[in-house]
N, C-alpha and C positions, 0 to 999 in steps of 0.2 A: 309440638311444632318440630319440623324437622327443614335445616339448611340447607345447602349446598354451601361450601367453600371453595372460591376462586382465589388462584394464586396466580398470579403473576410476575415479570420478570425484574418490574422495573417501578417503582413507585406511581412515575409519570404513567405508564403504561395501567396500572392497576386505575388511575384516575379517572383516564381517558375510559377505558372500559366501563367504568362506574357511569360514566356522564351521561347515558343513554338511560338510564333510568332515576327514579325517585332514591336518593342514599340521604345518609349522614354519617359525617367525617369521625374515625374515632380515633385514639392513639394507633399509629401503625396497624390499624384498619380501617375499611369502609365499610357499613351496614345498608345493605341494602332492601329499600320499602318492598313489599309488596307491588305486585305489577303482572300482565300480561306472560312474561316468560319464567320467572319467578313468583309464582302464586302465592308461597308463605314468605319471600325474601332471599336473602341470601348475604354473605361474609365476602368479603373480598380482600385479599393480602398480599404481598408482593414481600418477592427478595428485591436484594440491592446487588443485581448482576451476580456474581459468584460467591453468595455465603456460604459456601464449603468449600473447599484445597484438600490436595493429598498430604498425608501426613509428612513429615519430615522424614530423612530415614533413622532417625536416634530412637522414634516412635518403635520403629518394630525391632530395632537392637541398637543399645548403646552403643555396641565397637564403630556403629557407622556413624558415630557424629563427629570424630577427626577425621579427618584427608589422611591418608595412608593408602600407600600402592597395595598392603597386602593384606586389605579387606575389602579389594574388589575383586568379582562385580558387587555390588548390591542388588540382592533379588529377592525380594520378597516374593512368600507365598502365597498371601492375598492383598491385596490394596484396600486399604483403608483411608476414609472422608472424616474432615476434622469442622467444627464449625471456625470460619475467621474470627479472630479475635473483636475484630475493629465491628463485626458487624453481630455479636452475639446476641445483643437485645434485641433486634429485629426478628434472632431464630426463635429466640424465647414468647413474641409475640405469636407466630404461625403455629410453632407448638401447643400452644395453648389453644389456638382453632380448633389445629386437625384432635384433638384430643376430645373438644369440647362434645357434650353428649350430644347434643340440639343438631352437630353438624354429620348428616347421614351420610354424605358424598365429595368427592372432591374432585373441580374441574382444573386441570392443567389449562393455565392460559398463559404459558412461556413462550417465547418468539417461534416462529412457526420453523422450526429448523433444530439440527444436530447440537447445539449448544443449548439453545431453550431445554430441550430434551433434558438433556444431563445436569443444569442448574434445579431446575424444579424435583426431577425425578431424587436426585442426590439428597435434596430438604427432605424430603417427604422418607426417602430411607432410614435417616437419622434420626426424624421423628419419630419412627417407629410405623408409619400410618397403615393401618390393614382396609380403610375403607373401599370402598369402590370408586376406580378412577375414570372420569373420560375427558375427553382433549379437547381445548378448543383450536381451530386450525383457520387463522384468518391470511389474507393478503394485504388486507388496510385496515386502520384504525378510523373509518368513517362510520356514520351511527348506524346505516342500513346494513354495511361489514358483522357489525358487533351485534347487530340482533339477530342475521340470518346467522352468525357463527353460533351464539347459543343457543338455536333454534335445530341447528344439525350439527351437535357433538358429536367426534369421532368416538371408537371405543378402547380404550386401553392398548387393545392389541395390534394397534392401525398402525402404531408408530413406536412403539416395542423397539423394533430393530433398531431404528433410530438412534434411541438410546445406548441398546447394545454395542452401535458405529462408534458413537462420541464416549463412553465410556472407556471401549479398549484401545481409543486414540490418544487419550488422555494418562493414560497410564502407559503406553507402549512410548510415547515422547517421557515420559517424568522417566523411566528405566534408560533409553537409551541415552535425554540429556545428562541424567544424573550419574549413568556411570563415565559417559564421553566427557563432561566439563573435567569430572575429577582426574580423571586420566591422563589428562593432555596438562591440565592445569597444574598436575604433581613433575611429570614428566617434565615440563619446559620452566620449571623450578629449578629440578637439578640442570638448569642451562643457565640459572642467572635470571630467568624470566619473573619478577614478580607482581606477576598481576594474575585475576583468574579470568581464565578460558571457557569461555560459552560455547557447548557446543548443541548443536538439534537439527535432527532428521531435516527439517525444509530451515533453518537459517544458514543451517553451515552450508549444501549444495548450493543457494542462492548468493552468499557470500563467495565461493569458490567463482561464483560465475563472474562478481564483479572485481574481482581481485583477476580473472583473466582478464579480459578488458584493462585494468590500469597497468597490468606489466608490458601489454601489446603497446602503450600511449605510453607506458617509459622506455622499453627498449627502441621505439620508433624514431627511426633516422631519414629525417625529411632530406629532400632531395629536390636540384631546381632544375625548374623545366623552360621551357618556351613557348609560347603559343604566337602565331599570325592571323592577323585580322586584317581583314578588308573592304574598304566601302565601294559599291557598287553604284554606278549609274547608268539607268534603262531610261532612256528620254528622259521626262519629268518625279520618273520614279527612283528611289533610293532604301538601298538596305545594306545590312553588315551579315557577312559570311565567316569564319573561321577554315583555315587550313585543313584538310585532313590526306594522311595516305594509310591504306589498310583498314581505316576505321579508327586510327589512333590520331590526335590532332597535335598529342607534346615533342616536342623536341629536346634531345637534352645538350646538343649543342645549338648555344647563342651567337655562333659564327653563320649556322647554316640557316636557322631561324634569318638575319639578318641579308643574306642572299635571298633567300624567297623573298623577300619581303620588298626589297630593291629588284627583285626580279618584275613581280606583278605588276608593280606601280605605273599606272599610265597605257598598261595592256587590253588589249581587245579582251572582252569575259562574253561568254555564251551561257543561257543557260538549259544545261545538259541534260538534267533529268528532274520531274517536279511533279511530288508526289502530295496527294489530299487523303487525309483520313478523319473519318466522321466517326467520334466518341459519346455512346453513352452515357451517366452515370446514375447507378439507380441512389434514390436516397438514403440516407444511415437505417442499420437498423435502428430498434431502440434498445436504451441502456440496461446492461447489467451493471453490477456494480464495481465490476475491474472496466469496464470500457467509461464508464461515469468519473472512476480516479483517474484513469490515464487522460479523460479530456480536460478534466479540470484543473488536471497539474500541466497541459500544457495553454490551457488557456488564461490560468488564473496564479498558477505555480504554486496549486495547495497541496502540501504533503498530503497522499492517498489517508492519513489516517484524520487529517482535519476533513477531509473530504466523507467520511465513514462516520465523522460526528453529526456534520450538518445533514446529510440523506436523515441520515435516525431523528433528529432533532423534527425534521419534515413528517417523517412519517408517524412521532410521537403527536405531532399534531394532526394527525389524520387527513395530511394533504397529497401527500403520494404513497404510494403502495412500498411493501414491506423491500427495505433498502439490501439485504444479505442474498439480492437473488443473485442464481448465474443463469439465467435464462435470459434471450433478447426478445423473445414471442409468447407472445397472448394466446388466451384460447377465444373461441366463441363470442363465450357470455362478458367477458372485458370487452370485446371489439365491439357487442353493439351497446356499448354504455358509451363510447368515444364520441358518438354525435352531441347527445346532453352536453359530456363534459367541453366540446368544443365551440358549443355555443354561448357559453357563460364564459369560455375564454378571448371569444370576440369581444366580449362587454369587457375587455381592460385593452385600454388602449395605448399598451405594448403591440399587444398582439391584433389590433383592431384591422393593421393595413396589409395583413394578410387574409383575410374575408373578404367573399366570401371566397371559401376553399377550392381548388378546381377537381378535388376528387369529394364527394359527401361523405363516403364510405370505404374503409377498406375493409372489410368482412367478409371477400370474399378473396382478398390478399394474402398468399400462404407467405410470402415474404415476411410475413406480421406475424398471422393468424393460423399459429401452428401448434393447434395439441401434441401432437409428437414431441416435440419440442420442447414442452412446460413439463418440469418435473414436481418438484414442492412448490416451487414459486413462478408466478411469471413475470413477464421485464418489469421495471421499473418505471410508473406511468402517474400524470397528477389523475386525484380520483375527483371523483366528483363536487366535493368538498371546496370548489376553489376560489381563491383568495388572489386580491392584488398582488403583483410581486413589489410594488415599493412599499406592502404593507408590511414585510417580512425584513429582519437585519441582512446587514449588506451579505455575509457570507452566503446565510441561506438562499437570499434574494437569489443571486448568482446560483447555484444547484439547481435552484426550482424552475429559472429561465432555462437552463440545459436542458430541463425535464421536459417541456412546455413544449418547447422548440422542436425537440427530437417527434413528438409526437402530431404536430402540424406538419414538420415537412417530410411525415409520411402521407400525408396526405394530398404531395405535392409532386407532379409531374419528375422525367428523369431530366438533368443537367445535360446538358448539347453542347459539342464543344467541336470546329476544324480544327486539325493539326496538316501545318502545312510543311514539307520539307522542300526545300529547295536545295537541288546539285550545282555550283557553278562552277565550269575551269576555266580558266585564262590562258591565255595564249595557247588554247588545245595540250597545253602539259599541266598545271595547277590544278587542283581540285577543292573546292571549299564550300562549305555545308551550312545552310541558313535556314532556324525553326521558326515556327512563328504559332499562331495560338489565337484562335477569335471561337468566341463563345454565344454560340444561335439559340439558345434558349437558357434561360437560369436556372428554372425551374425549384427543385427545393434548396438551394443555393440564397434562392432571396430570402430563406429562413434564418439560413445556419452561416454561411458565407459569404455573405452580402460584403461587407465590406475589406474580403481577398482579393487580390491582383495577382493575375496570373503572372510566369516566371518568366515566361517568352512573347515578347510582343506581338501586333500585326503585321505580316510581311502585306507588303503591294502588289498588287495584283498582276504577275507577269508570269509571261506564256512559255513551252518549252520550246527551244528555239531562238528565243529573242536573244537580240545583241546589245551587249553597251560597253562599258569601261568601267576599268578599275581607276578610281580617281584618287583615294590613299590607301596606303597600308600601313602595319604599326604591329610591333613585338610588346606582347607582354610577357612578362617574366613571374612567374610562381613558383611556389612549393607545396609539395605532395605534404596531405595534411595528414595525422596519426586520426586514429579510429576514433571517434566521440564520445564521452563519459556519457553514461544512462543519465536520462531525470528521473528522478521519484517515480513520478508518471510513467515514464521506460521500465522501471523495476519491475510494476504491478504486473506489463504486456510480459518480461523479461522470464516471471514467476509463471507466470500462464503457459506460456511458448515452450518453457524448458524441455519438451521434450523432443526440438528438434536440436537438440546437441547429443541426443542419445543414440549411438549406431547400429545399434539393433533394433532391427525393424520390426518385432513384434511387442519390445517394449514400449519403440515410439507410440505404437499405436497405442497401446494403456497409457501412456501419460498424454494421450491427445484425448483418451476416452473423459480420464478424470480431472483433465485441463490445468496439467502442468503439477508444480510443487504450490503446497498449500490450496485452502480452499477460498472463495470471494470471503468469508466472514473472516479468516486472519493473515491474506497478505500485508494488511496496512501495518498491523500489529508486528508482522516477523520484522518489516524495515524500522516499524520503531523501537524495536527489537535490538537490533543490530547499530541501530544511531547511539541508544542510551547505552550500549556495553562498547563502546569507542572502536567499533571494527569500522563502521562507514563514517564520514563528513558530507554536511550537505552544502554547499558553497554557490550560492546563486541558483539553485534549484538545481546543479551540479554535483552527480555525486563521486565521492572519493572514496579509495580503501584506502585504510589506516595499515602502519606500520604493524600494528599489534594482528591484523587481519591475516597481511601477509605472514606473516610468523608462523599464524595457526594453520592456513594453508597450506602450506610447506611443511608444517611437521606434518599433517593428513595425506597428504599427497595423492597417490593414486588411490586412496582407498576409500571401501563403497561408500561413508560419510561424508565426500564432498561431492557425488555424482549422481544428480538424478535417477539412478536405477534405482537404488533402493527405496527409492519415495513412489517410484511407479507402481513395483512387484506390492508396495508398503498400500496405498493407495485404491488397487485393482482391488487385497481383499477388505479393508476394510469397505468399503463400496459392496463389497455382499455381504459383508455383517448390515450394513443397513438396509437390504433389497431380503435380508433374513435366509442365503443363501449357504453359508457359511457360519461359524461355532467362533465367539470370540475368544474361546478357553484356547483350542489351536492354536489361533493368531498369537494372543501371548506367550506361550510357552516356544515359539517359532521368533519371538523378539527376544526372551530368555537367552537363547543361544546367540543370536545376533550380538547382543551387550558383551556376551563372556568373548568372544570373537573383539568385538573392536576394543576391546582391553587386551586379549592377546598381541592385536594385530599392534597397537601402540607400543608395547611392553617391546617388543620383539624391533620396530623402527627406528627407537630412540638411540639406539645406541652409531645411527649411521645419519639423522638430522647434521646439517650441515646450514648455518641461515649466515655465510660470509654475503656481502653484499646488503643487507637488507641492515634499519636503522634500528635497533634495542636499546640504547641508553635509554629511552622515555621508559622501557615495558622492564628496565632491569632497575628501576626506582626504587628504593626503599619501600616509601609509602606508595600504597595504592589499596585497591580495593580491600584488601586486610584489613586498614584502619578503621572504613566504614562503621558507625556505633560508638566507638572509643568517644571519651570526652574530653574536651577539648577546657574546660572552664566554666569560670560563673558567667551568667549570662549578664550584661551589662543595662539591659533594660527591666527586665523581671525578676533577673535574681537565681532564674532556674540554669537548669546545667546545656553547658550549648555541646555538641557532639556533632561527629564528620558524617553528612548525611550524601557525601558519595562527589557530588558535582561542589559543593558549597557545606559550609558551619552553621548549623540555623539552630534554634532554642529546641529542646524536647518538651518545652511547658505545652507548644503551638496550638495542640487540640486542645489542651484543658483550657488554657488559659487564654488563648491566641496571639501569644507574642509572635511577630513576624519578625523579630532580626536574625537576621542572617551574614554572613561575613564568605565574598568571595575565594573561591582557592586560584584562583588570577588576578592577578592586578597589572595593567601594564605591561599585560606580559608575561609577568614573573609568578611561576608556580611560587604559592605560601603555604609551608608546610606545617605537621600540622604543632611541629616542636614550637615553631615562629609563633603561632595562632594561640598557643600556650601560653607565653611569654605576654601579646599582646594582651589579652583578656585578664593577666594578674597584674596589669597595671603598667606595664616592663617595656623596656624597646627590646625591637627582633634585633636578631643580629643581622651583620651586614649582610642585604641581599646585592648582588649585582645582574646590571642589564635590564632596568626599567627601559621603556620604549617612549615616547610622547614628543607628538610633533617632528616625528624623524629623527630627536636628539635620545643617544641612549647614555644611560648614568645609576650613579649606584648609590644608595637610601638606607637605614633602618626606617622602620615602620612603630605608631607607639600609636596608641586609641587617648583618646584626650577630647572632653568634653562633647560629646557622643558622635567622633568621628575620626578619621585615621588620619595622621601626620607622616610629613616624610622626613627623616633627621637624617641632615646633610653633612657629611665630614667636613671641617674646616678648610681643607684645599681641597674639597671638592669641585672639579667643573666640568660641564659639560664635554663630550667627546664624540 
């Protein structure tokens, strides 16, 4: 008898695949019956997302496992895959597959894309496997997906490059973060800094970007202005005008604001000039998966990486199509599945009062339906598979209605919209400017924006020519506002865009080619990236650069690590290591030099950083990430040893055992360090902390653990202040 063995990415994903045929469940495999596409059966096994890492750099030499300025760079001369620890029995089951005599073949079924590639491909090196590979290459995890995909397996060498892309991206980032973090992080040590510094090719330029932004919103000196309003009346009709001269409407003296204003009042008005313009608007494409985070973070305010959960979670259940695309267009053979799937979407009555559709078909809509266009993947679309949305939990629910939505009101006529400007002067010297906004047809609007109101009202229907009067007038008084923090959502467009902040115009064009810093599968990742190593705050979906951010920026400064170029030129070649155009041995040995460079370029800057102005007590802390591991005490509930797990004190028993206590590093406020956390846990009061916070009163405490919970011990004349 002879197998096939299928590996897959993801457990859930190994299942899903399995379900279309006869199996039975086995420890960390599924055997699959006999059937139709598998005649004798077949193996089915799955990693747990990344069961390999690169190794550490103490692996290829000891001198590299302390931080020392003069053992960089670190440069390995080949890169070496280690298995995870946490996930070793999982590799020891696959092992045993690809080994087993009975399995003749082996079907790569990792996610259809540059990460799938390099997860599976990496197992399968470690194992040793010399059999024969071929690829499965799906769009959705729907059961006719999963039999036409292993019905036409690609062959080994179809997606080769692929690999080749994600291997030397993975190793070109571990080289240049791993000698950048140490470099800057040894550097701005000798400055009193102690914490360490993150640094990488697409976090740090994307952080450079948002730390412009917050220095623009704190150097910014608002300024007050004036405006004049005016209400109009034309016989029985009425409307409101603003002032303008030159095209500018503010005023920055409230003297002269004030004269207009008593000038107008009660004056003859004409109106001078009255213009109609008639707006289009065609309807949304549909989603990739950076236009899917940026609408769900503005509509829903879900960090792009909760957003990146729920799509995958969808598409593990074979409800919409593979979530990592960057494509907004379909080909073809998608487009004329869209009638099926829109009819079974009539039958939920969400979507029931949109039927029937007033387009049947776009199939012949290049707007949509653009092979050009699809490269691995195409948009993100519900497949045929479908399901109520209040069958699905709330998050999901919400995705799958964006998903739903998007692809109805492509099948919905354009948005109609007048925009009316109205010119009116008074007393033949005044000039002031009246918009207004009526909307003649909805069209895919009654999908997606039904219930928006437009910004500017309906003006009244009056002629050029006509006469009436100013019947009041009235100053308001503002201030010029500072530029607005990104949202999460803004980030993901922010990541995409970046290349229009690049002044070279043949770079621009590569990073418009390869759409920005990062790719759709780890924008959400670099900002949670950058949230958990304390460079950004997110505050009402509000995002903030951190003191420690600014630091690091400032020690970079002009150089090519915090500027989009070098992720463009970075970018353009791996993009032909995957098109197989290009030698990934080049590419690295061309990042080799780049590392030894920005260790020079650091070594050589340090001695002229300058960070007066900017706040460091937090980042010149004692403790901080150093401590991370150290233990902290007996564990108060299990017995086991509790240790600083970075944000919070939590048990190390947790897997074996699953003790959950944990013990905050805030309380109130007040950083507890981890001497205090010492103290508590042998039984002991901290010493005195000051500047607890609560209820707007602040005051000062030892802290002491006492029958499984924390005390606050108050000094005898203690009181509030």
């Amino acid at each position: 008898m002879s197998f096939p063995l299928i590996i897959a990415e993801k457990p859930d994903q190994g299942r899903t695949l399995c379900s279309v045929f006869p199996h039975v469940k086995r420890e960390g495999y599924i055997e699959i019956r006999p059937n139709e596409i598998f005649p004798e059966g077949a193996f089915c096994t799955w990693a747990i997302g990344h069961l390999t890492q690169l190794v550490p750099p103490e692996h290829y030499n000891p001198a590299w496992e302390q931080w020392k300025l003069e053992t960089l760079p670190i440069l390995p001369e080949t890169f070496k895959y280690e298995v995870a620890k946490s996930k070793y029995n999982q590799f020891q089951i696959v092992k045993k597959l690809v080994k087993d005599a009975r399995v003749t073949n082996i079907i790569h079924a990792g996610d259809a894309g540059r990460e799938g590639e390099l997860i599976i491909r990496n197992i399968l090196h470690l194992c040793g496997a010399k059999k024969p590979l071929r690829r499965l290459w799906i769009s959705s995890l729907t059961p006719q997906s999963i039999r036409e995909g292993f019905r036409h397996l690609l062959h080994d060498e179809d997606t080769r490059p692929l690999y080749d892309e994600a291997y030397a991206r993975a190793c070109a980032d571990w080289l240049v973060g791993m000698n950048a973090s140490r470099v800057y992080s040894l550097l701005l040590r000798q400055k009193g800094m102690r914490d360490v510094f993150s640094v990488g090719r697409v976090q740090t330029p994307t952080l450079a970007l948002i730390v412009k932004r917050e220095l623009e919103i704190e150097h910014f000196k608002p300024e007050p202005f004036w405006e004049v309003t005016a209400m109009f009346q034309f016989d029985d009709k009425q409307y409101e005008g603003k002032w303008v001269k030159d095209g500018e409407s503010r005023l920055n003296d409230p003297a002269m604001a004030a004269r207009i204003a008593a000038f107008c009042r009660q004056k003859p008005a004409e109106v001078a000039e009255l213009k109609k313009e008639k707006k289009e608007f065609q309807p949304p494409l549909l989603f990739n998966l950076s236009s899917l985070q940026a609408a769900a973070n503005r509509a829903f305010q879900f960090p792009p990486k909760k957003t990146l959960d729920l799509v995958q979670s969808l598409y593990q259940k074979g409800i919409v199509s593979y979530p990592r695309s960057d494509s907004q267009y379909v080909t073809k053979g998608e487009a004329e599945t869209f009638p099926g799937i829109l009819e079974k979407l009539s039958a939920c009555p969400e979507y029931a009062p949109y039927f029937p559709l007033p387009k049947r078909s776009i199939l012949q809509n290049k707007r949509y339906v653009n092979e050009k266009k699809v490269s691995d993947h195409y948009a993100i679309i519900p497949t045929e598979q479908v399901v109520a949305p209040g069958s699905l939990p709330d998050g999901e629910k919400k995705i799958y209605d964006m998903i739903v939505r998007r692809l109805i009101a492509a099948h919905y006529g354009n948005a109609v919209f007048h925009y009316t400007t109205v010119k009116t002067v008074v007393d033949s010297r005044a000039t002031f400017l009246s918009k207004g906004t009526q909307m003649e047809a909805e069209g895919w609007r009654k999908v997606i924006f039904s219930k928006e109101k437009e910004k500017d009202g309906i003006l009244p229907d009056v002629k050029q020519g006509e006469k009436g009067v100013v019947i009041d007038t009235n100053v308001k008084e503002g201030k010029t506002q500072p530029p607005k923090r990104y949202t999460e959502g803004q980030l993901i467009t922010l990541m995409k865009t970046a290349g229009k902040y690049i002044e070279d115009r043949e770079l621009e064009k590569v990073m418009a080619e390869v759409e920005g810093l990062g790719t759709e599968a780890t924008r959400a990742g670099v900002i949670t990236i950058l949230k958990d190593r304390k460079y950004i705050e997110v505050k009402k979906n509000q995002v903030y650069a951190t003191d420690k951010a600014k630091v690091l920026i400032r020690a970079i400064g002009g150089k090519i690590l915090a500027s989009p170029e070098m992720t463009a030129k970075w970018e353009k070649r791996l993009r032909e290591i995957g098109r197989g155009a290009a030698e990934a041995a080049a590419f690295m040995e061309q990042t080799k030099k780049l590392s030894r460079k920005i260790v020079q370029d650091a070594v050589q800057a340090a001695a002229e950083w300058d960070f007066s102005g900017l706040k460091t007590d937090d980042i010149k802390r004692p403790e901080s990430k150093y401590t991370i591991g150290k233990k902290a005490g007996k564990c108060p509930v299990c017995g086991g040893v509790i240790v600083d797990k970075g944000d919070f004190y939590g048990c190390s028993a947790y897997r074996k055992s699953g003790c959950t206590f944990t013990l905050s590093k805030s309380i109130l406020g007040k950083k507890i360090s981890l001497a205090n956390v010492r103290k508590l846990l042998a039984g002991e009061e901290t010493n005195m902390i000051k500047g607890f916070r609560k209820n707007g009163k602040i005051f000062d405490a030892k802290l002491k653990w006492e029958d499984g919970k924390l005390r606050f011990i108050f000094a005898k004349q203690q009181t509030g202040r």
